[in-house]
Biopython code that builds the backbone (N, CA, C, O; Angstrom):
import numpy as np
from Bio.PDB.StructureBuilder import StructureBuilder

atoms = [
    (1, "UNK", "N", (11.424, -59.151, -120.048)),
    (1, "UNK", "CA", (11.083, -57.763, -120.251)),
    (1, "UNK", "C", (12.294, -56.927, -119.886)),
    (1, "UNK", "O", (12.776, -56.920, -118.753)),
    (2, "UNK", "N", (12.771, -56.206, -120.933)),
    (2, "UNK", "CA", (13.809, -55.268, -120.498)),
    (2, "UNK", "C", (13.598, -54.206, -120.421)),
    (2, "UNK", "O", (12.872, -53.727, -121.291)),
    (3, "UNK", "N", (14.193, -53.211, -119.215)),
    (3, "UNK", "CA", (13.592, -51.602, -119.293)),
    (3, "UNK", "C", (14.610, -50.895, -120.241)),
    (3, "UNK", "O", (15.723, -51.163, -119.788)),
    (4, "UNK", "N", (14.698, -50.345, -121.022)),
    (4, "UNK", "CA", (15.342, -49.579, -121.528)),
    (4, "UNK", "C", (16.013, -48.545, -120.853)),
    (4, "UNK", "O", (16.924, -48.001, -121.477)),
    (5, "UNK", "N", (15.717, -48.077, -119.493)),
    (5, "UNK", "CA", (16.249, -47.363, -119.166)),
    (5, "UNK", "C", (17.208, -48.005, -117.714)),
    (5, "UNK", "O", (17.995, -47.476, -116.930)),
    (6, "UNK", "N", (16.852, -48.897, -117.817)),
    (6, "UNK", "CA", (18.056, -50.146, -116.935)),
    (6, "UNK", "C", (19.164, -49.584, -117.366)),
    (6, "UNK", "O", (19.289, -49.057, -118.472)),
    (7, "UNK", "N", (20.159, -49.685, -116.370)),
    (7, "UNK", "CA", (21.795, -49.387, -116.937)),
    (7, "UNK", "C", (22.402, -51.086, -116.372)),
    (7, "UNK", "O", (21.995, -51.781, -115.441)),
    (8, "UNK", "N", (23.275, -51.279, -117.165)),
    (8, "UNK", "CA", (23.809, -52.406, -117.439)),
    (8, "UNK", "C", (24.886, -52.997, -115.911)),
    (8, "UNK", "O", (25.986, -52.577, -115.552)),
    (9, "UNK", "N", (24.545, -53.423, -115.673)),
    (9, "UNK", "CA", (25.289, -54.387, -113.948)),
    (9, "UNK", "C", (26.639, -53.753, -113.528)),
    (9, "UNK", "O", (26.895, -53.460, -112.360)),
    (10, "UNK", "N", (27.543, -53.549, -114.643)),
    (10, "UNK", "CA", (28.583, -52.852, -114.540)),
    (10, "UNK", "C", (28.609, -51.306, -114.478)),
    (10, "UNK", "O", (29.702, -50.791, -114.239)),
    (11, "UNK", "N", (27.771, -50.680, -114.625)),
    (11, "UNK", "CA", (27.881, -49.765, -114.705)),
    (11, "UNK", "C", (27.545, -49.148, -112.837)),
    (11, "UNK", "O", (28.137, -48.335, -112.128)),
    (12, "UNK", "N", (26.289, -50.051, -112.609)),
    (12, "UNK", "CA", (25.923, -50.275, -111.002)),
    (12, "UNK", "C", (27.120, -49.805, -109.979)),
    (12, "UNK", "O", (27.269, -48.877, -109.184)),
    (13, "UNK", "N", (27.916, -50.965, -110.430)),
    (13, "UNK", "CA", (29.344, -50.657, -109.656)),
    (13, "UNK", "C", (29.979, -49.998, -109.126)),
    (13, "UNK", "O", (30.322, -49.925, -107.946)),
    (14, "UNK", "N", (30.342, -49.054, -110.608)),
    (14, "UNK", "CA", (31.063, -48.001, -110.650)),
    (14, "UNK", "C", (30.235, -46.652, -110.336)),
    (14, "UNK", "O", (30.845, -45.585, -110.272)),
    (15, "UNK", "N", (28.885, -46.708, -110.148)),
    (15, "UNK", "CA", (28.309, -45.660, -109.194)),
    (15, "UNK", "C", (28.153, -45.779, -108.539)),
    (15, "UNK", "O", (27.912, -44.697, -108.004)),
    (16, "UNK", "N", (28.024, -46.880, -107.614)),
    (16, "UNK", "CA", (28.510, -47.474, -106.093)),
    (16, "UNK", "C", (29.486, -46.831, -106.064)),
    (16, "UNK", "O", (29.242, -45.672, -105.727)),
    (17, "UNK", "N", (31.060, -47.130, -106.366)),
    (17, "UNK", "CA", (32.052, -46.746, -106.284)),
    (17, "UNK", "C", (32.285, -45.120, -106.330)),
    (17, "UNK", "O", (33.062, -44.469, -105.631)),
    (18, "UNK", "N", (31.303, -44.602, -107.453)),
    (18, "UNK", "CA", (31.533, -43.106, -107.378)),
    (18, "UNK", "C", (31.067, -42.611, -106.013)),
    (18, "UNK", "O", (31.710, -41.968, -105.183)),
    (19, "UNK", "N", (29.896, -43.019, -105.964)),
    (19, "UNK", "CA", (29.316, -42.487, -104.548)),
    (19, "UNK", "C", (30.277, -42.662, -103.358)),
    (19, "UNK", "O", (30.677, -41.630, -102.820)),
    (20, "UNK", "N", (30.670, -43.784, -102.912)),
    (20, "UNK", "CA", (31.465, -43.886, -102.107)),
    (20, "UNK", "C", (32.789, -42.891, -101.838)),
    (20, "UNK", "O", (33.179, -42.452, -100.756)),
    (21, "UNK", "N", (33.272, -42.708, -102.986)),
    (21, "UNK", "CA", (34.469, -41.787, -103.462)),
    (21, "UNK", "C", (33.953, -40.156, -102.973)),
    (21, "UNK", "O", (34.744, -39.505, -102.290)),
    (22, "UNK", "N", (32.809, -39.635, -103.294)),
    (22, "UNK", "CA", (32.298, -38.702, -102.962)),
    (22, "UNK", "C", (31.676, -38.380, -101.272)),
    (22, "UNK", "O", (31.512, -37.399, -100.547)),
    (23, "UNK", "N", (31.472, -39.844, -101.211)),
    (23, "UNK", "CA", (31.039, -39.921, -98.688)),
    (23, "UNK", "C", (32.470, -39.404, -98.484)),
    (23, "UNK", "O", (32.862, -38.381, -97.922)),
    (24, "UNK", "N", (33.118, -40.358, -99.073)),
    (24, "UNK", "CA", (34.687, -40.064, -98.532)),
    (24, "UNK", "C", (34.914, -38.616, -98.843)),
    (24, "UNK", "O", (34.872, -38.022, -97.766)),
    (25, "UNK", "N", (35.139, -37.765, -99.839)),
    (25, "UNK", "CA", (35.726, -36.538, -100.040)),
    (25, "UNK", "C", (35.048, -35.761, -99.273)),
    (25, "UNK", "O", (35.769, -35.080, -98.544)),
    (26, "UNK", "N", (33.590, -35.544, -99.113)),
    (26, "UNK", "CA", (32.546, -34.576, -98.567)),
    (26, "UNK", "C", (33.594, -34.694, -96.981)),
    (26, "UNK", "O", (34.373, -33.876, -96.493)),
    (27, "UNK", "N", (33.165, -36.116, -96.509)),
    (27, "UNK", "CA", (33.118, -36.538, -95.117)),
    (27, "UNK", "C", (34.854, -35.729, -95.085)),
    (27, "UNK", "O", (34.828, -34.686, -94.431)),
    (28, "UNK", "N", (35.925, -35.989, -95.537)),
    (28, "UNK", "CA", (37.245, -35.316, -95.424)),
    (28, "UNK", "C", (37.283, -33.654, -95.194)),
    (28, "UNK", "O", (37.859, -32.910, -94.401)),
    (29, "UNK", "N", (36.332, -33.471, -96.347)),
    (29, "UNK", "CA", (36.234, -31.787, -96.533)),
    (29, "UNK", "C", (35.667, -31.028, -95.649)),
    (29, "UNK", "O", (36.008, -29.848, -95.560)),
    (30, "UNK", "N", (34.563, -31.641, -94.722)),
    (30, "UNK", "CA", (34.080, -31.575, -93.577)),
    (30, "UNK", "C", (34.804, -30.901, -92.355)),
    (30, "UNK", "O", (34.790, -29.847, -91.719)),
    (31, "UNK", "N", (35.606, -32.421, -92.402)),
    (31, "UNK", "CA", (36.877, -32.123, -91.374)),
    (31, "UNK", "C", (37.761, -31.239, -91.451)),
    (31, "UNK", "O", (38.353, -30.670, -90.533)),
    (32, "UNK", "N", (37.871, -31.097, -92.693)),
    (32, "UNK", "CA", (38.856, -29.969, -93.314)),
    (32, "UNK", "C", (38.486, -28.665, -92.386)),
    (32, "UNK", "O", (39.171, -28.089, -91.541)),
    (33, "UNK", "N", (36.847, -28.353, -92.958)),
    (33, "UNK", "CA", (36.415, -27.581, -92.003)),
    (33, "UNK", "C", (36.639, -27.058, -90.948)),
    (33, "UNK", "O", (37.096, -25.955, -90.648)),
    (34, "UNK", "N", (36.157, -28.241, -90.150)),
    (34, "UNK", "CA", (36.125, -27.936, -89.056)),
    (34, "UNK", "C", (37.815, -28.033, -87.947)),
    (34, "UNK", "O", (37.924, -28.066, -86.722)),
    (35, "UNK", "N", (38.579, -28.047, -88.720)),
    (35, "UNK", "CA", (39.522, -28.089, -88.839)),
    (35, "UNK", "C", (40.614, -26.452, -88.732)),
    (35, "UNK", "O", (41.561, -26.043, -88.059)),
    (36, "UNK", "N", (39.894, -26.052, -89.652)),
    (36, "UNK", "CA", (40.151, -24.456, -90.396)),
    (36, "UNK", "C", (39.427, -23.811, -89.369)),
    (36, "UNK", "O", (40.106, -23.161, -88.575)),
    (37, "UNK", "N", (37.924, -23.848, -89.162)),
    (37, "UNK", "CA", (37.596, -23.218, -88.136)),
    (37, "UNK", "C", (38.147, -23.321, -86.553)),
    (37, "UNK", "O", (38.263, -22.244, -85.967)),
    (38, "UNK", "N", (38.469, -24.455, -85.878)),
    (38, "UNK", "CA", (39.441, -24.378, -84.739)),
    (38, "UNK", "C", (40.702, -23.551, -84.979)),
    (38, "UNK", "O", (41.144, -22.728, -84.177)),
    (39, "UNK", "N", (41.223, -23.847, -86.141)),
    (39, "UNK", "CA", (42.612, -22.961, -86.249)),
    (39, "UNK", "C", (42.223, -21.449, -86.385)),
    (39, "UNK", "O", (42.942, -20.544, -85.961)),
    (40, "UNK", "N", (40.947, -21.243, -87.055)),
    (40, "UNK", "CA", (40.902, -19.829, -87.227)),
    (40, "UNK", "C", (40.595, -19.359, -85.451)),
    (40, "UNK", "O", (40.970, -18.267, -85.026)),
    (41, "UNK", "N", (39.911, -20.320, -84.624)),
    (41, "UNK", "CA", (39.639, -19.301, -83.703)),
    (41, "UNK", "C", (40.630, -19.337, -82.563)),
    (41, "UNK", "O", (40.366, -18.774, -81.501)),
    (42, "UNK", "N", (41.626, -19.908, -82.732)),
    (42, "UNK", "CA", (42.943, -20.475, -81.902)),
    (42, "UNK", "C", (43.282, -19.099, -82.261)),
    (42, "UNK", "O", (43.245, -18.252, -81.368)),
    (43, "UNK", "N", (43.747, -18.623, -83.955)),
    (43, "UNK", "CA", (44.227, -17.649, -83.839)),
    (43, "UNK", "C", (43.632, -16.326, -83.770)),
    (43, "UNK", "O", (44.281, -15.297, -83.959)),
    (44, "UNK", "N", (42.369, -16.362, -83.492)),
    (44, "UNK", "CA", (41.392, -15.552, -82.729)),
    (44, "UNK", "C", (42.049, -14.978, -81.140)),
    (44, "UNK", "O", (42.368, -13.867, -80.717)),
    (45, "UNK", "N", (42.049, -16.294, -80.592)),
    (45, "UNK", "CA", (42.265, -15.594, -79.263)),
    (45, "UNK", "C", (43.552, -15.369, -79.169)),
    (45, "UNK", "O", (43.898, -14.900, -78.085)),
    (46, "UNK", "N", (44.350, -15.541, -79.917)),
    (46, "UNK", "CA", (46.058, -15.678, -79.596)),
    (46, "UNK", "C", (46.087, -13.471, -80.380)),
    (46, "UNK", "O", (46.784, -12.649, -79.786)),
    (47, "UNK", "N", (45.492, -13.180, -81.256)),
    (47, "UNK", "CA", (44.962, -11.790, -81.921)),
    (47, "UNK", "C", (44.842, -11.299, -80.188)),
    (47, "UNK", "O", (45.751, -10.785, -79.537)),
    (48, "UNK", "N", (43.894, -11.523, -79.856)),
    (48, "UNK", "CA", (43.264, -11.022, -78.387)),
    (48, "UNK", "C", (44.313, -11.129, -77.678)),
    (48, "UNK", "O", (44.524, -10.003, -77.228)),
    (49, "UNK", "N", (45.376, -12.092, -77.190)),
    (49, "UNK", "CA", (45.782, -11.364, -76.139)),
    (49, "UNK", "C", (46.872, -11.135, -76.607)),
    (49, "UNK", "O", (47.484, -10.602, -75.681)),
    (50, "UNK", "N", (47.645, -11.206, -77.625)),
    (50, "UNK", "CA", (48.234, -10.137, -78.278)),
    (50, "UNK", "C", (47.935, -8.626, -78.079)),
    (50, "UNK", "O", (48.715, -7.762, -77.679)),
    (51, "UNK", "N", (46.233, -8.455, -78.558)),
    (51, "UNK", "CA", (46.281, -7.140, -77.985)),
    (51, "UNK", "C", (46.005, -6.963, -76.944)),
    (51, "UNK", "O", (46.051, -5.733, -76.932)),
    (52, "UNK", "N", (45.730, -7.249, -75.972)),
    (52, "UNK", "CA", (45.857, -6.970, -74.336)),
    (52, "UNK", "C", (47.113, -7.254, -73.991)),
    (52, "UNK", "O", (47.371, -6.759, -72.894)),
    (53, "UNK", "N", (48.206, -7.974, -74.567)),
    (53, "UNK", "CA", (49.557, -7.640, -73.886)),
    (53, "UNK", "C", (50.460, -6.218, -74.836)),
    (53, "UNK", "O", (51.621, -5.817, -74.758)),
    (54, "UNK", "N", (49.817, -5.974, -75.301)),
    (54, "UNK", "CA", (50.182, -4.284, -75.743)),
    (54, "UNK", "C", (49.413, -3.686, -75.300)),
    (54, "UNK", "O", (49.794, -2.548, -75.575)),
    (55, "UNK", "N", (47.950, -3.534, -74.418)),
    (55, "UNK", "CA", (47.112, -2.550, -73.599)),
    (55, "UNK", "C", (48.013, -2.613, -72.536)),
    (55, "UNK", "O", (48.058, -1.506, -71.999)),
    (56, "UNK", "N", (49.012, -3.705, -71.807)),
    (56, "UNK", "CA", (49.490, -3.881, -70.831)),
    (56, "UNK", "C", (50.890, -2.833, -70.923)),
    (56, "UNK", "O", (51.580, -2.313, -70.046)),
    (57, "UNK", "N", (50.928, -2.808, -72.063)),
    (57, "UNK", "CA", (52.866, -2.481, -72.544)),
    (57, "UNK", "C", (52.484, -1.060, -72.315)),
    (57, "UNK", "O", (53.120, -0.384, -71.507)),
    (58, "UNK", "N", (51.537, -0.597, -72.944)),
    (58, "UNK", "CA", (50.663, 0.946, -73.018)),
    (58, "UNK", "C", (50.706, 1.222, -71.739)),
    (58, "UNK", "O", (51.630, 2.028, -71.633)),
    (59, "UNK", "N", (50.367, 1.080, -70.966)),
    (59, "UNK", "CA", (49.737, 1.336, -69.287)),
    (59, "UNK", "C", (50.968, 1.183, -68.923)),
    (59, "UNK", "O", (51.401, 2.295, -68.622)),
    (60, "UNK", "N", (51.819, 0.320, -68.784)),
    (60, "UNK", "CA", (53.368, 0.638, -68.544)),
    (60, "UNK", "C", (54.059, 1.834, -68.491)),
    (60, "UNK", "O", (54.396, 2.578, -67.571)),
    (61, "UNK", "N", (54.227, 1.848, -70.022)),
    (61, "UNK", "CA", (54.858, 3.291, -70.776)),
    (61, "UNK", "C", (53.292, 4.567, -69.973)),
    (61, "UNK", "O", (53.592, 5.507, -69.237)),
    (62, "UNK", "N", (52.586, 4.419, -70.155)),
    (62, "UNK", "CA", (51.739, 5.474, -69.354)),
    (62, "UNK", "C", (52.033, 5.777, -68.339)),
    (62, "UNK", "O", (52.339, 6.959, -68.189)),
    (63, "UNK", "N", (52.084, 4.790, -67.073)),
    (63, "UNK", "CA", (52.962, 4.879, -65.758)),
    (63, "UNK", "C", (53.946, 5.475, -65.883)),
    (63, "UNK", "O", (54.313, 6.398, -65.156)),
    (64, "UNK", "N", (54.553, 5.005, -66.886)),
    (64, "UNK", "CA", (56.340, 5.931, -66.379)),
    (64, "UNK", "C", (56.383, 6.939, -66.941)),
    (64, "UNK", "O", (57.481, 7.493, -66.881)),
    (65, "UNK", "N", (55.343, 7.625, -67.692)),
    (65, "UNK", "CA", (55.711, 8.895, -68.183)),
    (65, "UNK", "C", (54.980, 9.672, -67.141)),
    (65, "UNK", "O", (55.139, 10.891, -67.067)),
    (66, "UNK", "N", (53.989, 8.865, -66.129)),
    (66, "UNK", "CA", (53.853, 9.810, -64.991)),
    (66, "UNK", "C", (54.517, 10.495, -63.940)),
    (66, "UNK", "O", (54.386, 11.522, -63.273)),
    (67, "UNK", "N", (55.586, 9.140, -64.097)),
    (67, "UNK", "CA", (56.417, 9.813, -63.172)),
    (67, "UNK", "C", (57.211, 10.508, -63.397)),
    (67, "UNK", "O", (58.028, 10.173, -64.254)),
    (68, "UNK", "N", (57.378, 12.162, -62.546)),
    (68, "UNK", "CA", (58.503, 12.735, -62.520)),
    (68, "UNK", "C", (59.582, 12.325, -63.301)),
    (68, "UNK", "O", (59.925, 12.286, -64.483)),
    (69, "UNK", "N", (60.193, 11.890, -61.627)),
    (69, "UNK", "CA", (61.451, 11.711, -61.882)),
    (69, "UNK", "C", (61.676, 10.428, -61.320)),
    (69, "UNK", "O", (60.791, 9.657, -60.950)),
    (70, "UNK", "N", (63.083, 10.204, -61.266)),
    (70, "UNK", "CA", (63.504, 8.941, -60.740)),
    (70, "UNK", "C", (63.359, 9.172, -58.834)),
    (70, "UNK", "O", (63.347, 8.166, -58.125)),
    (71, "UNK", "N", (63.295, 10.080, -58.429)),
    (71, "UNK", "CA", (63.028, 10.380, -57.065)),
    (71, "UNK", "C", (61.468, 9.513, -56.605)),
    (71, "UNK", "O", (61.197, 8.591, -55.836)),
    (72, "UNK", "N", (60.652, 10.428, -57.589)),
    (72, "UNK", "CA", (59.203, 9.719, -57.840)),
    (72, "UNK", "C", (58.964, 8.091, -57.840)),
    (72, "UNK", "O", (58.148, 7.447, -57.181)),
    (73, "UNK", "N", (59.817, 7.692, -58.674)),
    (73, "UNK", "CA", (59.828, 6.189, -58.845)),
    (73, "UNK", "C", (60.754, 5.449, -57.575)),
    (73, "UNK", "O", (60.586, 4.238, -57.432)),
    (74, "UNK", "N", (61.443, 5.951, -56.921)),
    (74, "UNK", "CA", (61.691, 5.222, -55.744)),
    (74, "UNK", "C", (60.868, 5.542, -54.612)),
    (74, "UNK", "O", (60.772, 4.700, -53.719)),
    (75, "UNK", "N", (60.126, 6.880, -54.496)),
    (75, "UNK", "CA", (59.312, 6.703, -53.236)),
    (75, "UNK", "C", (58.148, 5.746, -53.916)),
    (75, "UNK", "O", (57.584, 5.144, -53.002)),
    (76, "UNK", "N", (57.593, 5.395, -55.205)),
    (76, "UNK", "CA", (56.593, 4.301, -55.435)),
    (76, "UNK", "C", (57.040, 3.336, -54.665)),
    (76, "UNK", "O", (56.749, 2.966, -53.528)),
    (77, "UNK", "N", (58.091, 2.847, -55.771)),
    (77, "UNK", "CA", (58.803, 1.749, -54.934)),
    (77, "UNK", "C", (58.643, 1.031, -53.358)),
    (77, "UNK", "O", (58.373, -0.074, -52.887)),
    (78, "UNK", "N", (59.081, 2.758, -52.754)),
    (78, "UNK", "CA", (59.506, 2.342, -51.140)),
    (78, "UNK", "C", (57.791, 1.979, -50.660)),
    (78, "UNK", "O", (57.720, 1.092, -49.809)),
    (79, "UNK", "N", (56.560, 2.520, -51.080)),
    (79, "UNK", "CA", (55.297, 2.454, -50.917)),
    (79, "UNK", "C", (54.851, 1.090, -51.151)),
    (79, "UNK", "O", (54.382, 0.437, -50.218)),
    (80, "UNK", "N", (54.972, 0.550, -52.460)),
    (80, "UNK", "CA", (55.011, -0.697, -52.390)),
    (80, "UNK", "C", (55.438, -2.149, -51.828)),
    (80, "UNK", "O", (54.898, -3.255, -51.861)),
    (81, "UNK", "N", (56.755, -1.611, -51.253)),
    (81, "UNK", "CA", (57.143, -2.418, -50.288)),
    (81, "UNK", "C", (56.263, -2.796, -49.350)),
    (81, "UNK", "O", (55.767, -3.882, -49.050)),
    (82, "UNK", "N", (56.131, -1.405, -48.832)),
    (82, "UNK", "CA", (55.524, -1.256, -47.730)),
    (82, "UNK", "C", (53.743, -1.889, -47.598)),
    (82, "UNK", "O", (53.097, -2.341, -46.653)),
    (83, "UNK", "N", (53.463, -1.672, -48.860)),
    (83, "UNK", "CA", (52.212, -2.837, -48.930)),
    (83, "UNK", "C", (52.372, -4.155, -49.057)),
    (83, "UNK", "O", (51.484, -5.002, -48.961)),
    (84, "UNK", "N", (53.939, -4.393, -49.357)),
    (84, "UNK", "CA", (53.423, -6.230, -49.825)),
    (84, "UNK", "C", (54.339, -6.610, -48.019)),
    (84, "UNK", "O", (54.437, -7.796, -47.707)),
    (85, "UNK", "N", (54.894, -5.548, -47.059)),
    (85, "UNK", "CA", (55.424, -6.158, -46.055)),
    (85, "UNK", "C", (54.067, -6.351, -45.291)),
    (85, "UNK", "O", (53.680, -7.415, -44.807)),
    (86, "UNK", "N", (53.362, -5.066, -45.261)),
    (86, "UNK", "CA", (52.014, -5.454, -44.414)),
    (86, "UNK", "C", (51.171, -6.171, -44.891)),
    (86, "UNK", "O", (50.322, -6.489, -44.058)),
    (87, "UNK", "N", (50.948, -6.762, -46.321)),
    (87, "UNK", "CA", (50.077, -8.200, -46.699)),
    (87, "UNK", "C", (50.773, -9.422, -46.022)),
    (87, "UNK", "O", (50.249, -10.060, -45.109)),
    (88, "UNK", "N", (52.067, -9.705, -46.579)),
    (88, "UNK", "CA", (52.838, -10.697, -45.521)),
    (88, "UNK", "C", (52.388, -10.866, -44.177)),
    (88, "UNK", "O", (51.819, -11.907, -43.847)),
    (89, "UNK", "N", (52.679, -9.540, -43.032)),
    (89, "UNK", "CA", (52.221, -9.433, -41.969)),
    (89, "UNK", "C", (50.459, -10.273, -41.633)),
    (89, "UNK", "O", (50.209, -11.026, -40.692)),
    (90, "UNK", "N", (49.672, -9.911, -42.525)),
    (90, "UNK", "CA", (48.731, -9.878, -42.435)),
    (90, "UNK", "C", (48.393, -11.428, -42.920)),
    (90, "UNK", "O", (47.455, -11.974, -42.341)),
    (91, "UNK", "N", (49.144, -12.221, -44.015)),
    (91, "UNK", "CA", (48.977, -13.808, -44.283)),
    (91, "UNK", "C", (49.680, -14.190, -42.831)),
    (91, "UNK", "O", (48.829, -14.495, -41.996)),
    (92, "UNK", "N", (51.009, -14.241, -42.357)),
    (92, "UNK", "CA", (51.263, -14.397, -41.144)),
    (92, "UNK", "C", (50.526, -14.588, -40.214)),
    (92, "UNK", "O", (50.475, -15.642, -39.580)),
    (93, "UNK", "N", (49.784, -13.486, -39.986)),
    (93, "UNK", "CA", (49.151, -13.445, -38.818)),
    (93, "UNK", "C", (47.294, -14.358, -39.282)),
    (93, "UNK", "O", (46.396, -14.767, -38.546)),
    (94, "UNK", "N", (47.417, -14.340, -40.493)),
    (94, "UNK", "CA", (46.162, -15.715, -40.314)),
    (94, "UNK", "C", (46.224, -16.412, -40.319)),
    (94, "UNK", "O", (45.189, -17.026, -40.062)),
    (95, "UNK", "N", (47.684, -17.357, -40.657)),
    (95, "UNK", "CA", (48.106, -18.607, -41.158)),
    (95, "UNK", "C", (48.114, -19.246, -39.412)),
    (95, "UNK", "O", (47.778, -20.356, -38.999)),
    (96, "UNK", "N", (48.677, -17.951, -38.609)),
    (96, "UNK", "CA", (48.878, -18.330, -36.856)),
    (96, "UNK", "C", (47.168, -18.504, -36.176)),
    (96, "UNK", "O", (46.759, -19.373, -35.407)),
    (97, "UNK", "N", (46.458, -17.403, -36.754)),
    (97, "UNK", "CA", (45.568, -18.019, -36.582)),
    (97, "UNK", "C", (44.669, -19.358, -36.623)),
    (97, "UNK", "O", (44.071, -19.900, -35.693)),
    (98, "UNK", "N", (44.769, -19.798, -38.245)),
    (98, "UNK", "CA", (44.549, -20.617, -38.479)),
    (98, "UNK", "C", (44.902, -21.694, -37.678)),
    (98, "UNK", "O", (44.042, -22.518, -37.368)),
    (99, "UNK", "N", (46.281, -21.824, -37.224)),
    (99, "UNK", "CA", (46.744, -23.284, -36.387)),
    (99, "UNK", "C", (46.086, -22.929, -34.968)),
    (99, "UNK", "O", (46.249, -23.891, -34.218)),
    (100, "UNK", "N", (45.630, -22.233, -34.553)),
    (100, "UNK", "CA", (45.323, -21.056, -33.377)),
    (100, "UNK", "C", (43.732, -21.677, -33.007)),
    (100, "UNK", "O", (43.019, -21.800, -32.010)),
    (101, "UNK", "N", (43.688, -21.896, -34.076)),
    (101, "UNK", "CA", (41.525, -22.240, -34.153)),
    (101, "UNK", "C", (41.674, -23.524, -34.628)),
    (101, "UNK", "O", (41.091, -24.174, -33.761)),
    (102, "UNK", "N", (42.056, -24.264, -35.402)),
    (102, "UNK", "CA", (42.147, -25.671, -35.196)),
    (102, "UNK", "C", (42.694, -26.818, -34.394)),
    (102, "UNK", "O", (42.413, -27.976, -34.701)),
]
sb = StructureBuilder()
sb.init_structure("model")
sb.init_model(0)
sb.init_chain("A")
sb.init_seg("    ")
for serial, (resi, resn, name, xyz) in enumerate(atoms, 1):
    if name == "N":
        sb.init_residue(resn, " ", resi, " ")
    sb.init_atom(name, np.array(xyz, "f"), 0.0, 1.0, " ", f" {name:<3s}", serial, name[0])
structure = sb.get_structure()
């Protein structure tokens, strides 16, 4: 009994073969994907702090157009010192502690 709508042994094959050809491309294109999407969001965040290192550049240039003058910008200066000598002071004096209590 033959079905008429049987396709012939060889032909089997080669739609095996097509199919296969098509796991493979899908399964590639996939990756492709997901691929494209990591790169797109890589350059997502690299966009981002791009612009936060120009909010940074901004606030810069904002600062210095506050100041006066150059008089202005050295008493900052001398102020700042003066905070990072008394943080020093102040790691100093816990670090002595520290050996102090153990």
């Amino acid at each position: 009994m033959n079905n008429p709508d049987a396709k012939p042994a060889g032909n089997q094959k080669e739609i095996k073969f097509q199919k296969a050809l098509k796991s493979e491309a899908d399964h590639r294109s996939g990756k492709a994907r997901i691929k494209n999407k990591k790169a797109s969001e890589e350059s997502s965040y690299a966009v981002k702090i791009e612009k936060k290192i120009g909010e940074l550049d901004d606030m810069k240039e904002e600062y210095r157009k506050k100041l006066d003058s150059e008089t202005d910008y050295k008493k900052l200066c001398e102020i700042l010192d003066a905070i990072n000598a008394i943080d020093n002071d102040i790691n100093h004096l816990m670090e002595e502690w520290m050996k102090f209590s153990n």
